[in-house]
VOTI-994197 format. One line per field, with one value per residue (C-alpha): residue number from 1; residue in three letters; x, y, z. Coordinates in nm, 4 decimals, m for minus. Each point is the difference from the previous one (the first is absolute). Layout:
% residues N
n = [NUM; ...]
res = [Ala; ...]
X = [X; ...]
Y = [Y; ...]
Z = [Z; ...]
% end
This chain:
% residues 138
n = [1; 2; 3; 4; 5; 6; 7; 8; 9; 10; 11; 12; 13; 14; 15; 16; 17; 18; 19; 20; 21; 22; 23; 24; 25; 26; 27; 28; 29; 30; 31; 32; 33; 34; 35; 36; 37; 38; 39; 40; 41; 42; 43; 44; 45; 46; 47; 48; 49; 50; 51; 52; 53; 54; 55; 56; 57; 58; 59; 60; 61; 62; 63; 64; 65; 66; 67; 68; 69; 70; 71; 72; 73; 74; 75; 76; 77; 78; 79; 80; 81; 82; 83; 84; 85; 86; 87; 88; 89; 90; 91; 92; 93; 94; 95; 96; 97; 98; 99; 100; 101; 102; 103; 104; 105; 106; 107; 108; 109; 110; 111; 112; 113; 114; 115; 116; 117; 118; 119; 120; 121; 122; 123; 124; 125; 126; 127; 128; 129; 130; 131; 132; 133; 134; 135; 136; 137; 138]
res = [Unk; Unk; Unk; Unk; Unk; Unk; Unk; Unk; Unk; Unk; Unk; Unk; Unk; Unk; Unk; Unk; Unk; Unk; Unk; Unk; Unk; Unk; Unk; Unk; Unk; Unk; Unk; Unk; Unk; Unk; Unk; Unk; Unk; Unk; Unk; Unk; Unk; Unk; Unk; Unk; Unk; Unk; Unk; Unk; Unk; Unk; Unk; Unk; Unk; Unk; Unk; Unk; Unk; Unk; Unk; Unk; Unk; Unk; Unk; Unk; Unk; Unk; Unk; Unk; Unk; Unk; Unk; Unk; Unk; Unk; Unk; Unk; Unk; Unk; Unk; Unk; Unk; Unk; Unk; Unk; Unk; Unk; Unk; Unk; Unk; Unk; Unk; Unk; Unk; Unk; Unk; Unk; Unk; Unk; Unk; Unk; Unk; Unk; Unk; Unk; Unk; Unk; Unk; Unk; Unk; Unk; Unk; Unk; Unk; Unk; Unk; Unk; Unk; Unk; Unk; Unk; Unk; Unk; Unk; Unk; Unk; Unk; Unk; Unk; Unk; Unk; Unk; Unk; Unk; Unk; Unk; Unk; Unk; Unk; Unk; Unk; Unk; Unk]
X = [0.9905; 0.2619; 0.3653; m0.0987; m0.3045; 0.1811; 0.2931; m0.2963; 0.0549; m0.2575; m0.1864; 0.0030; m0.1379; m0.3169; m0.0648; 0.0142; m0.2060; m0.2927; m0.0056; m0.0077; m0.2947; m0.1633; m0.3047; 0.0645; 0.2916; 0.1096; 0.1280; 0.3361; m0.2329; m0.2067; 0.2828; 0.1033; m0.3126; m0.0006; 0.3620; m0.0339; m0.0387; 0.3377; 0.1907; m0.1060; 0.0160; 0.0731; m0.0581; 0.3779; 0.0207; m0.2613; 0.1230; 0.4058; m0.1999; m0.2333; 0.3657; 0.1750; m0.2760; m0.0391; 0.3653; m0.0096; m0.3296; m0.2158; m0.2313; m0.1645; m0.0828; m0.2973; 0.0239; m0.3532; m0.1272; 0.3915; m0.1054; 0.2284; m0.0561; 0.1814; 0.0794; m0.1651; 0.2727; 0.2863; 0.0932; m0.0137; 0.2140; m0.2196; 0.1846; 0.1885; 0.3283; 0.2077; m0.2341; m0.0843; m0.1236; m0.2692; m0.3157; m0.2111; m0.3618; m0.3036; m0.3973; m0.1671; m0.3494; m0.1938; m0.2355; 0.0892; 0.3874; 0.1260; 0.3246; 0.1127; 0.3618; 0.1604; 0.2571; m0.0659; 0.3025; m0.1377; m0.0373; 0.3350; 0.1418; m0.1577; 0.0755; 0.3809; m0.0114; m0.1629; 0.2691; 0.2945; m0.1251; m0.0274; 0.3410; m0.1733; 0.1240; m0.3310; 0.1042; m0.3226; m0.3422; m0.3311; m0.3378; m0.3016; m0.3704; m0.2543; m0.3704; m0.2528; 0.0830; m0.2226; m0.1897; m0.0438; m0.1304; m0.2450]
Y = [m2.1393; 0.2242; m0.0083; 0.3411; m0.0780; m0.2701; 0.2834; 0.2110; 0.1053; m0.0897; 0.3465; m0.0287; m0.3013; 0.0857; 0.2722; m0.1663; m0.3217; 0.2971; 0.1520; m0.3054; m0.1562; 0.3681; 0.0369; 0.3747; 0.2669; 0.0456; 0.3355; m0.0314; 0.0965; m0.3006; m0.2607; 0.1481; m0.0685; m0.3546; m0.0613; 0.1550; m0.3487; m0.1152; 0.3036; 0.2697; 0.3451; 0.2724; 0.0989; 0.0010; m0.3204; m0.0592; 0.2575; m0.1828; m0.3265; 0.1613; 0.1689; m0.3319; m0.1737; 0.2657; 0.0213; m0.4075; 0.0594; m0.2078; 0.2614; 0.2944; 0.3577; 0.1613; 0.2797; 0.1422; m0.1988; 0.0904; m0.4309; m0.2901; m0.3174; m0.3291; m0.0234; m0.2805; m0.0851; m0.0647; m0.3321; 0.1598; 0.2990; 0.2726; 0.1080; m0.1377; 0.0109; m0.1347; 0.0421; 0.2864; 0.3259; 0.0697; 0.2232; m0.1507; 0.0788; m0.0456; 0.0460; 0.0608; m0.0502; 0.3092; m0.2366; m0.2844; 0.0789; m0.2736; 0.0931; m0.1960; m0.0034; m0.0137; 0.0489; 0.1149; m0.0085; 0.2243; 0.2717; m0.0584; 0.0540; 0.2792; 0.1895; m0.0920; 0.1257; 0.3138; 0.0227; m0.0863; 0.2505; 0.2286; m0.0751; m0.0245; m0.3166; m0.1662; m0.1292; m0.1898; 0.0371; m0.0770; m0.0061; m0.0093; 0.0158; 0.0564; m0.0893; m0.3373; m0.3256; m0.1899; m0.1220; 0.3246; 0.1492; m0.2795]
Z = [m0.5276; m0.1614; 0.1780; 0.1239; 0.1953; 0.1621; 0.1063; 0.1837; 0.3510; 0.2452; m0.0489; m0.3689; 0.0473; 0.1540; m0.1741; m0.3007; 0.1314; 0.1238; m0.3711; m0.2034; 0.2224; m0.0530; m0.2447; m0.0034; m0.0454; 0.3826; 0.1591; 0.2414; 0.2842; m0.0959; m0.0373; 0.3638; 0.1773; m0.1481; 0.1336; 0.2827; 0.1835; m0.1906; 0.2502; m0.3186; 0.1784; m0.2150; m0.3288; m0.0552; 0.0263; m0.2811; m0.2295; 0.0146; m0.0780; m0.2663; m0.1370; m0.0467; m0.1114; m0.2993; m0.0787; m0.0497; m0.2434; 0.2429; 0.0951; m0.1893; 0.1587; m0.1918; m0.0263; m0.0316; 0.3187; 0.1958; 0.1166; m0.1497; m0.1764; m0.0194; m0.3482; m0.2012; m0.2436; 0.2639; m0.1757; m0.3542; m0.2144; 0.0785; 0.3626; 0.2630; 0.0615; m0.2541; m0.2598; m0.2608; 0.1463; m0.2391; 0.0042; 0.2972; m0.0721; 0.2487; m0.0299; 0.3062; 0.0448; 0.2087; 0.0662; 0.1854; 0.0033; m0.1883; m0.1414; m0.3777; m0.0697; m0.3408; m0.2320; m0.3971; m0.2013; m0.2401; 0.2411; 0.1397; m0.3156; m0.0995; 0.3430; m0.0476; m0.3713; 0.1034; 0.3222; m0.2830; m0.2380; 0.2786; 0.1580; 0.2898; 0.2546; 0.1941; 0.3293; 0.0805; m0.2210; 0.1879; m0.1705; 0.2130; m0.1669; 0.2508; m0.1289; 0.0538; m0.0499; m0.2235; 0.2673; 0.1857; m0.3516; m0.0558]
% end
């Protein structure tokens, strides 16, 4: 466990522990109705949770679903607080949901030579490709 995680206020907390026992992307309304016997009433207090939990690089909104993830590389470079902030790239399965994180340094650099030769500054650069996993497509 990162020094962040450890830092996490008792909201944080659980909605963090509800998305990393998750199989599947998870809306806020979702998350609320599983906390809701932890004193969870409103979304509000999901969405502050769901904020911090972003800012620190623990969890990932995607986009394309509006439902977050826990991320899967907490404990490497990819994200997290503290580490580098590159290009965070997801396939999601239409299928049976399953959602693959990764990181391609390749593509990374080739986004931030195209932003450079652009003059363009990238706050945050989120790839998600939505098709079948291999063993929806078999």
């Amino acid at each position: 466990m990162n020094a962040v995680a450890s830092t996490l206020t008792r909201n944080q907390a659980l909605v963090f522990d509800v998305l990393t026992r998750s199989d599947a992307p998870m809306s806020a309304y979702t998350i609320l109705d599983k906390l809701r016997d932890h004193g969870f009433r409103a979304p509000l207090q999901v969405y502050r949770a769901l904020d911090k939990l972003t800012e620190f690089g623990m969890v990932h909104r995607l986009e394309s679903l509006n439902a977050f993830v826990a991320c899967a590389h907490r404990e490497s470079e990819c994200c997290g607080a503290g580490h580098g902030h590159g290009t965070v790239a997801f396939a999601i399965c239409e299928s049976c949901g399953h959602v693959f994180e990764f990181h391609d340094h390749e593509v990374d650099h080739r986004l931030g030579d195209w932003a450079k030769g652009k003059g363009f500054k990238p706050a945050k650069t989120t790839i998600e490709i939505r098709g079948l996993c291999s063993a929806c497509a078999a």
